[in-house]
N, CA, C and O atoms as a GROMACS GRO file, in nm:
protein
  332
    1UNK      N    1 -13.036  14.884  -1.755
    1UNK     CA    2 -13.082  14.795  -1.858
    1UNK      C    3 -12.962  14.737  -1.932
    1UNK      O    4 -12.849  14.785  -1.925
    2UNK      N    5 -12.997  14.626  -2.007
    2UNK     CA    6 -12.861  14.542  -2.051
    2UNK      C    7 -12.854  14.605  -2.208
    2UNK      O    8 -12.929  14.666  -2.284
    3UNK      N    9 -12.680  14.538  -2.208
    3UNK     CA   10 -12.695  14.626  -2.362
    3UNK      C   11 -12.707  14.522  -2.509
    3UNK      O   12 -12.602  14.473  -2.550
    4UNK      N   13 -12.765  14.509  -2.543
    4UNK     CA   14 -12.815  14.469  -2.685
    4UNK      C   15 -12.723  14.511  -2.828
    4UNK      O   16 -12.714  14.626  -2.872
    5UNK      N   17 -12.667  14.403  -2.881
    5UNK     CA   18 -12.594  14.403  -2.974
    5UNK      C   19 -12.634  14.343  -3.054
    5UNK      O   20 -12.627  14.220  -3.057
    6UNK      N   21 -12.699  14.432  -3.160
    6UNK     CA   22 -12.789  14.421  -3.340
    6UNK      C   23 -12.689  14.367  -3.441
    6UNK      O   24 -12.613  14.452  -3.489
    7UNK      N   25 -12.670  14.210  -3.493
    7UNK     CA   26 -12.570  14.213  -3.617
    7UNK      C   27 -12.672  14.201  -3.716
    7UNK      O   28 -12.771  14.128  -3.710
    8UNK      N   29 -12.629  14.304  -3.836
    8UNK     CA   30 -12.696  14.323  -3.940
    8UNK      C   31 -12.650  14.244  -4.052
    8UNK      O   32 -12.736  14.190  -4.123
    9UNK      N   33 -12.552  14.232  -4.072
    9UNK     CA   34 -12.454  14.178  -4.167
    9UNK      C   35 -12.454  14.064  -4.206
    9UNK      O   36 -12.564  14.007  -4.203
   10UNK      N   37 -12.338  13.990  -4.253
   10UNK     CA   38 -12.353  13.875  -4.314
   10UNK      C   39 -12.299  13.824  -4.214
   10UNK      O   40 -12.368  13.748  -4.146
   11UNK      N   41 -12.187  13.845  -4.182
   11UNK     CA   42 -12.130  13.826  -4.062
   11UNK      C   43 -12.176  13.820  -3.951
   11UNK      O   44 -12.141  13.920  -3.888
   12UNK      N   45 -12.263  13.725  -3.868
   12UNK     CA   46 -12.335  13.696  -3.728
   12UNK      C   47 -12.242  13.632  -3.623
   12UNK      O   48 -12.303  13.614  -3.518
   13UNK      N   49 -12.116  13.593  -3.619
   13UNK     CA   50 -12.030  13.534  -3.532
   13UNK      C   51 -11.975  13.597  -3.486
   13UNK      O   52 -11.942  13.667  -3.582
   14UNK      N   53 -11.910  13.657  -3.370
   14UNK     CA   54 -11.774  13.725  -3.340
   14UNK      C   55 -11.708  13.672  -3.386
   14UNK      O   56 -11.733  13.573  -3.455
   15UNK      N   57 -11.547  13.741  -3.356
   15UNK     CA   58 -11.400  13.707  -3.413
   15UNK      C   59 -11.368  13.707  -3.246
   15UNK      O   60 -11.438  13.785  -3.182
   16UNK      N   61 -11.286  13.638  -3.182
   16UNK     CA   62 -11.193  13.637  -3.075
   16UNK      C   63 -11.060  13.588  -3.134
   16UNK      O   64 -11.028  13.486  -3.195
   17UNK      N   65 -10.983  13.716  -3.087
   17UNK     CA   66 -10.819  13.706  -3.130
   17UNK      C   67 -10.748  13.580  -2.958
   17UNK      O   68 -10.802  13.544  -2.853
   18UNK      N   69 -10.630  13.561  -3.013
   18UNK     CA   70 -10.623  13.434  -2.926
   18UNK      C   71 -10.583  13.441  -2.785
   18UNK      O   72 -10.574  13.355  -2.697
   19UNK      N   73 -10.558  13.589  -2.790
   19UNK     CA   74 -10.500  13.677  -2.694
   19UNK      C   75 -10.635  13.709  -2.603
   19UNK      O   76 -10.629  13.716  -2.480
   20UNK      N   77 -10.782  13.732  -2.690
   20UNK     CA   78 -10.887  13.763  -2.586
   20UNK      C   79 -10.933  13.610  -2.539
   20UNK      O   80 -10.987  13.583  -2.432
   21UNK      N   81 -10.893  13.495  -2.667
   21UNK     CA   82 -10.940  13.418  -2.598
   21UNK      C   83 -10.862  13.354  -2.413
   21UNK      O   84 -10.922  13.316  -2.312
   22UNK      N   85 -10.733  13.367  -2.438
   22UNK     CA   86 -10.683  13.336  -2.342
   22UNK      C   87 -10.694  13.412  -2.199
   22UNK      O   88 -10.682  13.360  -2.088
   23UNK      N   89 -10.718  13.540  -2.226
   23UNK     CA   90 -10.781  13.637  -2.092
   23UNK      C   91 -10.916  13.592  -2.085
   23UNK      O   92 -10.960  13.619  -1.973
   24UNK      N   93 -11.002  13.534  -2.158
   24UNK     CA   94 -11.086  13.490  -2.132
   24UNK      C   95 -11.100  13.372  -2.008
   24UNK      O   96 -11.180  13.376  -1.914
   25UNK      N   97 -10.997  13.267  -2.040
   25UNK     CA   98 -10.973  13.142  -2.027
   25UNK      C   99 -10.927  13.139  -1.873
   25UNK      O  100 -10.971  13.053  -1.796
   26UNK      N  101 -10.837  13.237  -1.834
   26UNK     CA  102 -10.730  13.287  -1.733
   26UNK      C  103 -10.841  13.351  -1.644
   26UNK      O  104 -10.820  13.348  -1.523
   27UNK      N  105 -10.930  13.394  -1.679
   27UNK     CA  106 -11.054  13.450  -1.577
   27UNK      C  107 -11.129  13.368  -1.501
   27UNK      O  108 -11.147  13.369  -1.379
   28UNK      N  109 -11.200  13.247  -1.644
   28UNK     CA  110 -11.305  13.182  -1.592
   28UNK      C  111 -11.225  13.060  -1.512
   28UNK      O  112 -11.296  12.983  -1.446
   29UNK      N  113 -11.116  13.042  -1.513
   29UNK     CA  114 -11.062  12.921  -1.439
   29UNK      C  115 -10.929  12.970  -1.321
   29UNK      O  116 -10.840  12.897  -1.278
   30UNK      N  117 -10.959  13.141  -1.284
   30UNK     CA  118 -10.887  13.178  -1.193
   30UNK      C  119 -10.898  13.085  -1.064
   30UNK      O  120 -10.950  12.974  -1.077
   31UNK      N  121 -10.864  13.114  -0.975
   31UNK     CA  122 -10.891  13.013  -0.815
   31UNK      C  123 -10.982  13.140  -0.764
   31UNK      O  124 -10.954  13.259  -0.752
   32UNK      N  125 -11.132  13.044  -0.732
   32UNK     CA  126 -11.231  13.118  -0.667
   32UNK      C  127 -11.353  13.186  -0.775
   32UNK      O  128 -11.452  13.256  -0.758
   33UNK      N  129 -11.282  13.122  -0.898
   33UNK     CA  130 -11.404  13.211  -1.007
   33UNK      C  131 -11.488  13.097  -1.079
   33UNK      O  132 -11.410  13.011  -1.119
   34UNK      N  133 -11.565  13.079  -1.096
   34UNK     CA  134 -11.630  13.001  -1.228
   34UNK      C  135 -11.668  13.030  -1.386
   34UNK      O  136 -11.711  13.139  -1.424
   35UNK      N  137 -11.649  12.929  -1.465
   35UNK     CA  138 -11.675  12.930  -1.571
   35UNK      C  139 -11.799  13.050  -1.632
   35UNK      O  140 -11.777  13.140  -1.713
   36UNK      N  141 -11.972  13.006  -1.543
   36UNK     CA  142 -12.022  13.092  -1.564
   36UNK      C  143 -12.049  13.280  -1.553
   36UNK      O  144 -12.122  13.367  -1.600
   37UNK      N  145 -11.940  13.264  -1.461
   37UNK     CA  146 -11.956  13.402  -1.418
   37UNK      C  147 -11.878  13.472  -1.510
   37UNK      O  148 -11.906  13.582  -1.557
   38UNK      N  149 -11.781  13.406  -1.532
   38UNK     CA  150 -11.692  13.478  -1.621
   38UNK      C  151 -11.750  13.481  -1.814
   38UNK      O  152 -11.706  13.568  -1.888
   39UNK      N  153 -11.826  13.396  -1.852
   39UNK     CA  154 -11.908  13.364  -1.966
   39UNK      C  155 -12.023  13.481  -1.962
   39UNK      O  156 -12.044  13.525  -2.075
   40UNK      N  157 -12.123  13.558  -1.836
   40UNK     CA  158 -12.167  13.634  -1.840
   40UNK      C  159 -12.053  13.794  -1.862
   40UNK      O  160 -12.070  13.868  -1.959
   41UNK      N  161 -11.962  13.816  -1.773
   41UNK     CA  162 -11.887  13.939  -1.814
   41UNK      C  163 -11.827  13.926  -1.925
   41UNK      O  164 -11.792  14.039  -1.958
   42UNK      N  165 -11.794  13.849  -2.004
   42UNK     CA  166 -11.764  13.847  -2.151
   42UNK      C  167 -11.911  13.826  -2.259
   42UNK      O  168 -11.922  13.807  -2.380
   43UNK      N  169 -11.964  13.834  -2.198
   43UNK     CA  170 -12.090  13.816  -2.307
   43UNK      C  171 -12.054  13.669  -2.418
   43UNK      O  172 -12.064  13.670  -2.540
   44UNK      N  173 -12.017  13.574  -2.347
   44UNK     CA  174 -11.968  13.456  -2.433
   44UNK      C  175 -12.039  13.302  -2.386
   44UNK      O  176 -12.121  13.298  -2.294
   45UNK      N  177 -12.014  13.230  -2.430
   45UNK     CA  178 -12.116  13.153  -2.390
   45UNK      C  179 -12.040  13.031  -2.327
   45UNK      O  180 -11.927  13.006  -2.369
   46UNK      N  181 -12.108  12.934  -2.205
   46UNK     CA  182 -11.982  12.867  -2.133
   46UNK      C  183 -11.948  12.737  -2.215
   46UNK      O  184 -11.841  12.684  -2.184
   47UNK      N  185 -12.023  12.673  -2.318
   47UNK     CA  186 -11.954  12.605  -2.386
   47UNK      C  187 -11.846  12.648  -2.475
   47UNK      O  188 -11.734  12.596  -2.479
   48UNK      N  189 -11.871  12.709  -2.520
   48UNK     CA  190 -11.700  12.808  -2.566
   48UNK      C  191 -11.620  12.853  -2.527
   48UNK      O  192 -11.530  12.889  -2.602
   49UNK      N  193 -11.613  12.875  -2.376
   49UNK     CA  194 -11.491  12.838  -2.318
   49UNK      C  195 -11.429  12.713  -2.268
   49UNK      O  196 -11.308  12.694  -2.254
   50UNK      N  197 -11.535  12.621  -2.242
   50UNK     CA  198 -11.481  12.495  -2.240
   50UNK      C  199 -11.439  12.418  -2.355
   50UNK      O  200 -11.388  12.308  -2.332
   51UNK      N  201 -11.457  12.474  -2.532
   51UNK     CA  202 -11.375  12.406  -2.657
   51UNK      C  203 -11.252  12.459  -2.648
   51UNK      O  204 -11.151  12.392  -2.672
   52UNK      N  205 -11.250  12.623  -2.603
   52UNK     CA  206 -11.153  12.718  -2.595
   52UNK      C  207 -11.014  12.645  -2.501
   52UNK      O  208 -10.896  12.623  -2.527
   53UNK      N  209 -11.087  12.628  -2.402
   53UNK     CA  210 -10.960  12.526  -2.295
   53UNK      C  211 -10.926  12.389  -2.349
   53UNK      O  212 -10.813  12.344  -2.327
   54UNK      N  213 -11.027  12.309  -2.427
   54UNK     CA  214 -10.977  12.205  -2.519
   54UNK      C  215 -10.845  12.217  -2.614
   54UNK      O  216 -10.739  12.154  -2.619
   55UNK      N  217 -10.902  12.334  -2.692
   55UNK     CA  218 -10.828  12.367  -2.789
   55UNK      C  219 -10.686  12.440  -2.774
   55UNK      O  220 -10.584  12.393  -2.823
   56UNK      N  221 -10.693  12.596  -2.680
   56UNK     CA  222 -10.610  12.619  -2.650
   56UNK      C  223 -10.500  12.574  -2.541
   56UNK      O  224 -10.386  12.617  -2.555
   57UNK      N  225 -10.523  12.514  -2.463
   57UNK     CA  226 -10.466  12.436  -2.320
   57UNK      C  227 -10.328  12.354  -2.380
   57UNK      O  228 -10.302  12.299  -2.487
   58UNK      N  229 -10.254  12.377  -2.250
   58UNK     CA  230 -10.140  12.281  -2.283
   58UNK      C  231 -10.191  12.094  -2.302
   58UNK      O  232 -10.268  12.046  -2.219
   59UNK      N  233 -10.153  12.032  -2.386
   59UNK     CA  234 -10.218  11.876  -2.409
   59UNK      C  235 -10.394  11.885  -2.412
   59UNK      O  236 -10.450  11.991  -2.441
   60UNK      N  237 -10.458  11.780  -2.382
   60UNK     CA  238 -10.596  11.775  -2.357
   60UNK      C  239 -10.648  11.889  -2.252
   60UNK      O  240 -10.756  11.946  -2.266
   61UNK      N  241 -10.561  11.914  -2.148
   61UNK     CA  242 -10.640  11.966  -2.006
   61UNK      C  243 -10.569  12.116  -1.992
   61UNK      O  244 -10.446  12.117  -2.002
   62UNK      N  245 -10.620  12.211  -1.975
   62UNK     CA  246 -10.582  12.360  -1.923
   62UNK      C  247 -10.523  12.347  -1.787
   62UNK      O  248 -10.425  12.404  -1.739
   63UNK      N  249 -10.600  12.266  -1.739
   63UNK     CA  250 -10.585  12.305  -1.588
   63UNK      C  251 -10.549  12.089  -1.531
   63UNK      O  252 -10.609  11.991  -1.575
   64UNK      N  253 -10.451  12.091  -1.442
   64UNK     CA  254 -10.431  11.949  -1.345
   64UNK      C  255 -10.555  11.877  -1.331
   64UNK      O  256 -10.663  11.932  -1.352
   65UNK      N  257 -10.544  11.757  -1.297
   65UNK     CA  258 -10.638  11.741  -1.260
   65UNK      C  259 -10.679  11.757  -1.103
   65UNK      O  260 -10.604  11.694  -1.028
   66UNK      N  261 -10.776  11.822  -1.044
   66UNK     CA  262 -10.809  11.810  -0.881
   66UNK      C  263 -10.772  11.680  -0.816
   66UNK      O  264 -10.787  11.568  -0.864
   67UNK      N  265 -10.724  11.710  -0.704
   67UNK     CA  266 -10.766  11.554  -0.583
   67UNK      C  267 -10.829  11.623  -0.503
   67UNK      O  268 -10.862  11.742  -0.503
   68UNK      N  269 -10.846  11.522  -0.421
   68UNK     CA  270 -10.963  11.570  -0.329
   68UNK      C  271 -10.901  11.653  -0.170
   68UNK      O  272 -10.971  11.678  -0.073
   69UNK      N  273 -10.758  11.680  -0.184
   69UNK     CA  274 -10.728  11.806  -0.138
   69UNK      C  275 -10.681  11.829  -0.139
   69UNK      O  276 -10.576  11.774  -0.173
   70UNK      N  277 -10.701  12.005  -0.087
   70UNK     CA  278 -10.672  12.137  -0.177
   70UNK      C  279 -10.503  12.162  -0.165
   70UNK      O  280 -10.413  12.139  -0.084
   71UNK      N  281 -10.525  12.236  -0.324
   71UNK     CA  282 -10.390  12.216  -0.330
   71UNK      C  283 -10.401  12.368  -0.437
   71UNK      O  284 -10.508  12.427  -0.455
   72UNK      N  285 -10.260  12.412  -0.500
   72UNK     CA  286 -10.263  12.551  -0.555
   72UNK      C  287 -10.206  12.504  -0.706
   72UNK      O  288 -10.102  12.440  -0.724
   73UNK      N  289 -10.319  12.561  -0.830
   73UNK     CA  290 -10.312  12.528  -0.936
   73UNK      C  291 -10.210  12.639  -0.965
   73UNK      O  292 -10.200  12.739  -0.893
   74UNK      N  293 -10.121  12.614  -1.092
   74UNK     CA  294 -10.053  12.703  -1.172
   74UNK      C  295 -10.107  12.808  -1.253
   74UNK      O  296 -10.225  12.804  -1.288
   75UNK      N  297 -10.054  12.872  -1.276
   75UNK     CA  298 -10.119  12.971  -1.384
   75UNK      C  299 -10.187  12.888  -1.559
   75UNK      O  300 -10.132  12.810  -1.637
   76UNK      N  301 -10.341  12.960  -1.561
   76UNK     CA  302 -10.310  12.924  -1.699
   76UNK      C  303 -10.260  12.959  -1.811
   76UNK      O  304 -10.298  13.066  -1.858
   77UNK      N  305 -10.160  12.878  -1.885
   77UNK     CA  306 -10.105  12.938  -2.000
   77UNK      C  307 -10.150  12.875  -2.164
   77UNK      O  308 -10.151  12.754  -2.188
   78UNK      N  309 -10.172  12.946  -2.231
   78UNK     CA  310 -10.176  12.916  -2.359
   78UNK      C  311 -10.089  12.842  -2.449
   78UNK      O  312  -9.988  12.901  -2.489
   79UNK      N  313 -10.116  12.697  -2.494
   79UNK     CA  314  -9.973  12.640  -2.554
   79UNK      C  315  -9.928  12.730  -2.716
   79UNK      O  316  -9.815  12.729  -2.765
   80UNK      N  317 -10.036  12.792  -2.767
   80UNK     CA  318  -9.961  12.865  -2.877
   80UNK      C  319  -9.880  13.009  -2.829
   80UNK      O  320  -9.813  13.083  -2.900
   81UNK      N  321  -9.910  13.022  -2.688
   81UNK     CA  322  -9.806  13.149  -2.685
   81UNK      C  323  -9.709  13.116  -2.548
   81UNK      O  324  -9.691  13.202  -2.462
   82UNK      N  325  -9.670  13.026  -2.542
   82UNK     CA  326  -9.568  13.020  -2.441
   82UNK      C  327  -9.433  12.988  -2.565
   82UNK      O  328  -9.427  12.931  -2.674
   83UNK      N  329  -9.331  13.066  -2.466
   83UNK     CA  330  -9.201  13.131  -2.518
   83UNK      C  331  -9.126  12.948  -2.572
   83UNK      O  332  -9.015  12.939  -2.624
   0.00000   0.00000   0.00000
């Protein structure tokens, strides 16, 4: 059975530190994974990872853009934590 998480409080939002958001980010846009699958094992929802890659991503885009063949994306990195 699934597990059920009761907020009682005033507080009804999570907090994601920028560090979960980016393991987040690095999952759902690995090579071979999708957005949703990775939005179910985080218990998060897939439009929030797609503001998340808005927001956090190097410029507008996280990730190149595709052509139409295949080719090997870079890692994703976070522009507030690269050195």
């Amino acid at each position: 059975m699934s597990q059920m998480t009761i907020l009682t409080g005033p507080e009804r939002r999570r907090r994601w530190s920028e560090e979960d958001q980016c393991r987040i980010l690095a999952a759902a846009f690995a090579p071979r994974a999708t957005v949703a699958a990775a939005a179910r094992q985080y218990d998060v929802a897939t439009s929030l990872i797609y503001k998340w890659r808005r927001t956090l991503g190097p410029g507008k885009r996280a990730l190149p853009k595709l052509s139409w063949f295949a080719m090997s994306l870079p890692p994703l990195r976070c522009r507030r934590h690269q050195p």
